[in-house]
N, C-alpha and C positions, 0 to 999 in steps of 0.2 A: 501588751494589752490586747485581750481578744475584743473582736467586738460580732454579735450576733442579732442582726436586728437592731433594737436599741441597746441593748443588754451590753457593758463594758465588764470586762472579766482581769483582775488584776493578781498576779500571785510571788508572791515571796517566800521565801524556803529559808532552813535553817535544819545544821546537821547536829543533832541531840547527844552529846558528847558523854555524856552521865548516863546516857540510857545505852548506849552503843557498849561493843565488846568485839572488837577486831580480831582476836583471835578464833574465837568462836563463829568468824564471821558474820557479825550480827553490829549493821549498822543501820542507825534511825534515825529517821528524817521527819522531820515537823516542815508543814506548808498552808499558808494562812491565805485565803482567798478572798477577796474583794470584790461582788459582784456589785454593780451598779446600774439603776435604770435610767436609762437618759432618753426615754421617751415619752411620749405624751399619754400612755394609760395602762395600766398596772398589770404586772405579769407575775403568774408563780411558777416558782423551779418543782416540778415533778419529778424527773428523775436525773442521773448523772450515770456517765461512764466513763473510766481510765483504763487506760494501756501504761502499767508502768513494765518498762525495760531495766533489767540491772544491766553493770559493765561487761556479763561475758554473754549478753542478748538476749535473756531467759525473760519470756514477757507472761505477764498476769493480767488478765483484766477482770475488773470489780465494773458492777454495773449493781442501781439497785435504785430506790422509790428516795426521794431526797437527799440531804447532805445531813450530817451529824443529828439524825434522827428529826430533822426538823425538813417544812415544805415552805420557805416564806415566800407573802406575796410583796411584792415591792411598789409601792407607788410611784410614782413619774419623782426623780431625784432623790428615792431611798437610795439607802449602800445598805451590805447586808455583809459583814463578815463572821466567817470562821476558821478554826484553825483542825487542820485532822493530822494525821501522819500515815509513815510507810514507812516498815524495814525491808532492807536488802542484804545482799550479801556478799555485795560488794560496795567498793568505797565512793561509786557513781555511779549513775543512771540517769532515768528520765521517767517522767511520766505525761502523757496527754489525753485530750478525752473532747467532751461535750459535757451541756448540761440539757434537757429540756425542759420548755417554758409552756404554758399555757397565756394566751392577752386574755384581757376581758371579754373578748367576742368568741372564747372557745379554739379557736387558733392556737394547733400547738406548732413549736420552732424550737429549732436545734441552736444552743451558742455555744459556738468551739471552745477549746479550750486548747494554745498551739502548745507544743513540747516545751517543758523549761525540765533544768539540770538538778538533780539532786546530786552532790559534790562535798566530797571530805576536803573542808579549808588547809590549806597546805599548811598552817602554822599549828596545827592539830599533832600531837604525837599520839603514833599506834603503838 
């Protein structure tokens, strides 16, 4: 869990086994984020950046004006989830980033977002 300010960032991955194709090197990855405001006055996410790395270090970054075409503002103890994806082309990697926030006084701020794993589950046949 990142935390930024008041801003708590939680994330969960899952490797899309129906959509992937390993031979073709093409494997996808779904990651469902949990942001959470745990402060005392309401902030919204303008923009976002990721660094995602595949397994032989090839890194991409996407930067852009909100998450899943959406900018929301969070009141003191909203949660705000969504889920987006990534393919690679290999069977792990990573991705990490920031999001930024605006408070209600015009104050913008950065909330990390540390590296977590995108990973083909061993019980997975290629």
């Amino acid at each position: 869990m990142a935390k930024g300010s008041h801003i708590d960032v939680s994330v969960e991955t899952q490797f899309l086994w129906h959509e992937s194709d390993p031979s073709d090197l093409r494997y996808v990855f779904a990651y469902t984020i949990t942001i959470e405001n745990k402060g005392y006055s309401k902030s919204r996410l303008l923009n976002r950046r990721w660094l995602i790395t595949n397994g032989d270090g090839y890194q991409e970054t996407v930067e852009g004006p909100g998450v899943i075409g959406k900018m929301p503002t969070l009141r003191p103890g909203d949660c705000f989830e969504y889920t987006s994806g990534t393919i690679l082309e290999t069977s792990f990697g990573t991705m990490e980033g920031h999001y930024e926030f605006e408070d209600d006084h015009g104050r913008r701020f950065k909330v990390p977002i540390p590296a977590f794993i995108l990973s083909v589950p061993d019980d997975v046949e290629n």
